[in-house]
Each structure stands twice: as C-alpha cells, then as structure tokens.
N, C-alpha and C positions, 0 to 999 in steps of 0.2 A: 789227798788221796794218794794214796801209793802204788806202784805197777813196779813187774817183775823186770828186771836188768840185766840183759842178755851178753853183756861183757863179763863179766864176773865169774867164775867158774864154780861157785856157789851161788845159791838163792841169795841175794841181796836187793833191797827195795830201795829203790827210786824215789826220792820225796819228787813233787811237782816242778820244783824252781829246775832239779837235774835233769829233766826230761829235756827240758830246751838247751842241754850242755852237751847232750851228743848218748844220752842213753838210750834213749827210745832206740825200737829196732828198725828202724827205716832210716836211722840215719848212720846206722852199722850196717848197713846194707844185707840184713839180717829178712827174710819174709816171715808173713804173721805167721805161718803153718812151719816155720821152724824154731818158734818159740817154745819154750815149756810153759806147760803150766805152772800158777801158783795151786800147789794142794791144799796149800789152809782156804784160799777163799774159795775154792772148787768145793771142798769139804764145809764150808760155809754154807755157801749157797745152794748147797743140796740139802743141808740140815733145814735149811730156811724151807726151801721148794715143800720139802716133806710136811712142815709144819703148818705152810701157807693151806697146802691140799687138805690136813686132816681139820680146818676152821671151816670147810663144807659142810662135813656131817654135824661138826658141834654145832653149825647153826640150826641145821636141820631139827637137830633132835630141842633147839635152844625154843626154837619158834614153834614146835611140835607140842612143847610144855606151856605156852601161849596160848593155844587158840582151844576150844570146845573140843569134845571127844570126834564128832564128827568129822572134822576138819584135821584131824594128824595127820592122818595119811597122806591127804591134799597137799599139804606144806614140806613133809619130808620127802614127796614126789616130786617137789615144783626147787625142791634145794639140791636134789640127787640128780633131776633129766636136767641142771641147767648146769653141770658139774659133764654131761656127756654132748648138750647140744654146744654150751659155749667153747669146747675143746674142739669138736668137729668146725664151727665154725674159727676157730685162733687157729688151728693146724691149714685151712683151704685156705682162707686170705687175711684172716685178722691182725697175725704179726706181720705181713705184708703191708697192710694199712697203718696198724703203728710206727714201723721201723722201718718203712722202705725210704727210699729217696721220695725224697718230697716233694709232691706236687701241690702245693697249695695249703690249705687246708690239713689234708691225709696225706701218707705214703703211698707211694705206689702201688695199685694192689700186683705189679708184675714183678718186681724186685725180690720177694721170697716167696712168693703164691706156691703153697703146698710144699713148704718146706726146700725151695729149687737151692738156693745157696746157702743153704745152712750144713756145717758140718760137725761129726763133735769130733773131729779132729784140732779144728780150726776154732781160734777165734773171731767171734765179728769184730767189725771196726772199731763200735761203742762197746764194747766186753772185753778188755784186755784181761787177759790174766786167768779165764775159766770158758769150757769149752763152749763153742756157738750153741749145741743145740741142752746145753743146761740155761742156758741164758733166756731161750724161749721158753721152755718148762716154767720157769719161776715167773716172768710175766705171764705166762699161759694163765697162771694156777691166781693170780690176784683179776684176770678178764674172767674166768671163771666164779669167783668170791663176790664180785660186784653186783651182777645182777641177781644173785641168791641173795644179796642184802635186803633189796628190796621188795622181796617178796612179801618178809614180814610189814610193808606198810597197807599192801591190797589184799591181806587173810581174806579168805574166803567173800572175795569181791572180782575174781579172772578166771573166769574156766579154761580146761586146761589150751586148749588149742590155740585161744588167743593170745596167752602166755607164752608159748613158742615163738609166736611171731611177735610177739612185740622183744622176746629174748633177743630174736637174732637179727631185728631192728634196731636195738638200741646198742646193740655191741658195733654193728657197723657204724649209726649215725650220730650216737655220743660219746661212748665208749673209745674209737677209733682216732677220733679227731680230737679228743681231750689228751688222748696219752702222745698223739703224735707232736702235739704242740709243745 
C-alpha cells in the first residue's frame, strides 16, 4: 500500500518498508489535518462510493425482474427504504460501532456517534490519504448494499414492518461486529 509523503515538495508515494524510515507524518512532526490529500485515491474512492450507491437500485430493479408481478413493488420498496433506513442508522451509531475504538466485540458506539469526529477536512487514523467523511460514505454505502442483498432470499415471505426491524437489527447485531473485527 502506498501513503502520500509530506516531505517532499511534490506528490510522491511512500512504499510501506519507507513509512518506518521517517516518512510518515508523525514522525516529521507534521499533524494529520496538515497533510494533503492524495487526489487520485480521493478521486478514486468517490468514483467507487458513486458506483458502490447506484448497485442499490440495480438490485432493486435486479430482484424486481425476479419475483411475480405482485411483488415488484414489495422488493424495490424493501431495496429503496433499506438504502434510507440503513444510512439513518450508519450516520447515528453504525460507523461508530464499526470504526470506534474497541470495546470488545464492536466499537465504541461513543467514539463517532453521529458523525462527532469525523471531518472532511481531516483524515481518520485508518484513512490516510482521502478525506474522513468520504471514508464513511463509501463504508456507509456497502452497510447499506448488504442488507438489500438479502432481501432477494425472503421475496415475498416479511411484511414490511418486520423487515425494518429485523434491518436495523441486523446492522447493529451482525453487520457491526463483523466489519469491526
């Protein structure tokens, strides 16, 4: 993996072995909020974020073509509200539970609950190179993707209410501890 090297007066990349030589910026007594960013993997990882978001509705419409005419609407409703409920729940505590410090099991849910230390100024710790709150987005957007996976294995077998709650249960209770580990 490569990281951007804040000695250099150009963009120039850091192999891994240089990092422990005196590049990294903590050991140039450099802080992470006066790093730049790298624009190619910022520019990266938004092209990704964008593409990761619009595998939503392709499911939607994927599993739409799947099931009896009855049942469209049901499926591209239950791939659409888990694209609004799973975001509402990843913005209050989700990336908290994944990426906080670790208590066990899960993260923290106090370490970024509701977005408290995230900046897109800043990089986070585990993000060098592109801003903290693109770093959430693009995890956001695959917490989001996962449980719309599943939908297509309970077609027209979860009305919708219990499907909410089993969404925003399974994002805290497997979802949360699987990505934290």
């Amino acid at each position: 993996s490569s990281r951007l090297c804040a000695r250099a007066a150009w963009p120039r990349f850091c192999l891994s072995s240089s990092v422990s030589k005196g590049c990294a910026p903590q050991r140039l007594g450099l802080p992470m909020a006066a790093m730049a960013f790298d624009s190619a993997s910022t520019a990266y990882m938004l092209v990704c974020t964008a593409l990761v978001q619009l595998m939503t509705p392709g499911l939607a419409f994927f599993y739409a073509g799947l099931v009896s005419d009855m049942s469209v609407l049901t499926m591209m409703m239950q791939s659409f509200v888990s694209m609004g409920v799973a975001s509402i729940v990843w913005y209050i505590v989700g990336f908290s539970l994944c990426f906080g410090e670790s208590g066990g099991i899960m993260g923290s849910p106090a370490t970024y609950v509701a977005m408290r230390n995230v900046n897109v100024n800043e990089s986070l710790p585990f993000a060098d190179g592109i801003p903290g709150l693109l770093f959430v987005a693009y995890q956001g957007m695959f917490a989001v993707i996962t449980p719309a996976l599943m939908t297509g294995a309970f077609a027209d077998r979860f009305r919708f209410k219990p499907y909410l709650l089993f969404l925003v249960l399974w994002l805290i209770a497997v979802y949360a501890p699987w990505c934290h580990w």
